[in-house]
Each structure stands twice: as structure tokens, then as C-alpha cells.
N, C-alpha and C positions, 0 to 999 in steps of 0.2 A: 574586475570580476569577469568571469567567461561570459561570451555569449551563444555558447549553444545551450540550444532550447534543452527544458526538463517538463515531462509528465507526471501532473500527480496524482493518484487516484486513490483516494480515500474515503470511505464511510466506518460506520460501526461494524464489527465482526457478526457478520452472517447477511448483510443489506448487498454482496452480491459484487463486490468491486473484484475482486479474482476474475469471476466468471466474466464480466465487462473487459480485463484487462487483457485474457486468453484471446480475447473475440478479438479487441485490437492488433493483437499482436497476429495474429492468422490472417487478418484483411493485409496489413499493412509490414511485412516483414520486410521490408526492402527499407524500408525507413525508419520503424521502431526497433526496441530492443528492451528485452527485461532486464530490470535492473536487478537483482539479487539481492536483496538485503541478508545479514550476517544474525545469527541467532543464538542462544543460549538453549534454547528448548531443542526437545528430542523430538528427531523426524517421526514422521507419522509413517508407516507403512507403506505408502504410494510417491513419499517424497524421496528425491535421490539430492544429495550435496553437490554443491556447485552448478544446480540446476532451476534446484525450487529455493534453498535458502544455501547459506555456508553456512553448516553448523560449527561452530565455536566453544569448547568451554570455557566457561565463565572467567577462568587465568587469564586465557588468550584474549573474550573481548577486552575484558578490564586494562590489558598490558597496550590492545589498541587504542584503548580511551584514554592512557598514558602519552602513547605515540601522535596524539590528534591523525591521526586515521579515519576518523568517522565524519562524514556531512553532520549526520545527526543521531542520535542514538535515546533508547528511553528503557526503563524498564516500566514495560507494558502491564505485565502482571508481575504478581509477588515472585521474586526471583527469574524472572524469564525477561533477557533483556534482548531485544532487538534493534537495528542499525542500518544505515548506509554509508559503505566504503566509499572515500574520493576516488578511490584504485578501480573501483565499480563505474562510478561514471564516464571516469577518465578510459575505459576499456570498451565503454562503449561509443562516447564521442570520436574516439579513435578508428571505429571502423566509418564513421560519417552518418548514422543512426542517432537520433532520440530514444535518450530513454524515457522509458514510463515505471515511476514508481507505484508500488502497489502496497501503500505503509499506513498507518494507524492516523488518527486524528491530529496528536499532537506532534508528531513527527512530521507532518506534514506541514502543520504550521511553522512547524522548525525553515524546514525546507525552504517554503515559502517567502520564510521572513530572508534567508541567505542568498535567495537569488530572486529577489521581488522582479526584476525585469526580463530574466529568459524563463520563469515557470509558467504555465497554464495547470491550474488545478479546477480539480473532478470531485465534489463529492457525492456521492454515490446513497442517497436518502432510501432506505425502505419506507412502501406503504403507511405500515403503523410500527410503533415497538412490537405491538401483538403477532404482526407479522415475520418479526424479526426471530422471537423468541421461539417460533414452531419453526421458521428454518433452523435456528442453533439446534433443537429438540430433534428435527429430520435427520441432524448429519451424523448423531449417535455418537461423538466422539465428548459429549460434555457431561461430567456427572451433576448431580442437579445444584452443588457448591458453583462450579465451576459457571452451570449456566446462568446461576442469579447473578454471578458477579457479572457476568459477560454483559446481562439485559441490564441491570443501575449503569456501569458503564454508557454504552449504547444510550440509555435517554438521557447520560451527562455531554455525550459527543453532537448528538443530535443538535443541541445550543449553539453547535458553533458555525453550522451550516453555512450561513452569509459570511464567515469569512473567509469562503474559498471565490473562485473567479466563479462558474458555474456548477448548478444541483442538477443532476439526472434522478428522476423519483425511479427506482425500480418496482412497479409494481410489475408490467410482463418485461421478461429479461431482454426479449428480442426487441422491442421497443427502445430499450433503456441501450443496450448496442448500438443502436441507429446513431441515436441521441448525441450517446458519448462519441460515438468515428463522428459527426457532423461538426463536430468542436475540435477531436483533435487535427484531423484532415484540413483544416484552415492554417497550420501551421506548417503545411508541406509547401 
């Protein structure tokens, strides 16, 4: 198995791991790098391809899920499947950078379980659910189907928290930055 290091950072959708993962990546650009993961869903307005996700149609992932193409791959929600390319990491090992994944709960345990000895994983705890559920509400992008699924979700992800290496609680964001650069920074 490789031994270059892999980042993972994971919590439930809206507890804040994006925003932690930007932050790393801005302290530490000479040594990290975003990993991309590959998508089926439609970019949002602010996202460009090849930058925030690869958008994929569902033909293309599936023919990669054929190919064994993917580290790991899941479908998140009902029809919306997302993924990490080996093409991905290997593009980044290649320039002499760690990646930092920035992927769902059980993707990450995916991850975890195929390179138990070069990962360090992150999850990324909010406050409370309650807290969680008025960030999803803040970012105006969920109708209120989409946000209940999102929060049952989220207090089923919450359970698995001990099985990552270390919890960052995000209650103030800048804090929760520190937190997490003070863990991955021991890896440089």
C-alpha cells in the first residue's frame, strides 16, 4: 500500500468541514492540496468543474465504478452519487503535496478502512443538530424535503464520531481552524 499521507475531513453536511478545509488549504498550500472528488449532482452556481467537484453523469460515474477507478464512492443521496478518483490522489501525490479529502461520513470511513496507516482523519462535530439545522436553513440552497433528510442524516452520522482519529467541535469556526491546522501540521 502507498505511504503518502491522506487528509480526511469529515462531518455531517452544514457542521463546517468545507470551510475548515479552505482555511487549511490557504495556511498550508505548499504542502496540501484539494482532492476533488467526482459527482453526479448539478453544480451549484459558484461551483466550476475540475475545481470544486468533476461533474460526471451518472453513465460516466457508473462505467468508472466498472473501471475500479474510484478509492471510494457512495451514493449519498437518492440518486446523487459521489466519489474519490485514485487519478485524484495520484495527481496530487505526484506533485509532493498531501491531499486533504473533504467527503461524507461514510466515505470517509471507506477511506480510512483502505489506508489505515497513511490517513489522519478529521471529524468535524457541530455544536448541537439544532445548530446544524439553522446552518443548512442559513445557506438557502435546501427545500425543507431536502433539509429534513439532510438533519436524520446528520444525527445518524454524529454516532460514528470515535471512529475517526480526531473531533474538532465547531462551535466558533476560527477556533475549530486552529484546532484542525494543529493536527494536520504534525504531519509536515
Amino acid at each position: 500500500m502507498n505511504t503518502n499521507k491522506i487528509i480526511i475531513v469529515t462531518a455531517p453536511s452544514g457542521a463546517g468541514k468545507t470551510s475548515i478545509v479552505r482555511y487549511l488549504l490557504q495556511q498550508h498550500p505548499e504542502k496540501l492540496a484539494f482532492s476533488i472528488s467526482a459527482t453526479t449532482r448539478q453544480p451549484r452556481a459558484d461551483e466550476t468543474n475540475g475545481k470544486d467537484y468533476y461533474f460526471l453523469s451518472k453513465e460516466d460515474f457508473h462505467q468508472k465504478i466498472q473501471n475500479n477507478e474510484f478509492v471510494e464512492w457512495e451514493m449519498v443521496y437518492e440518486g446523487k452519487y459521489y466519489g474519490t478518483l485514485f487519478s485524484e490522489l495520484e495527481r496530487i501525490w505526484n506533485t509532493g503535496r498531501i491531499p486533504i479529502l473533504d467527503i461524507d461520513v461514510k466515505g470517509a470511513l471507506h477511506i480510512q478502512s483502505r489506508f489505515p496507516e497513511s490517513s489522519v482523519s478529521i471529524f468535524v462535530q457541530p455544536p448541537s443538530v439544532e445548530a446544524l439545522k439553522q446552518r443548512l436553513e442559513s445557506r438557502g440552497t435546501e427545500s425543507a424535503e431536502s433539509l429534513k433528510t439532510r438533519v436524520n442524516k446528520a444525527s445518524y452520522e454524529l454516532s460514528f464520531k470515535d471512529h475517526f482519529n480526531f473531533t474538532v467541535v465547531n462551535n466558533q469556526l476560527d477556533v475549530a481552524c486552529l484546532e484542525a491546522e494543529a493536527i494536520v501540521t504534525r504531519l509536515f
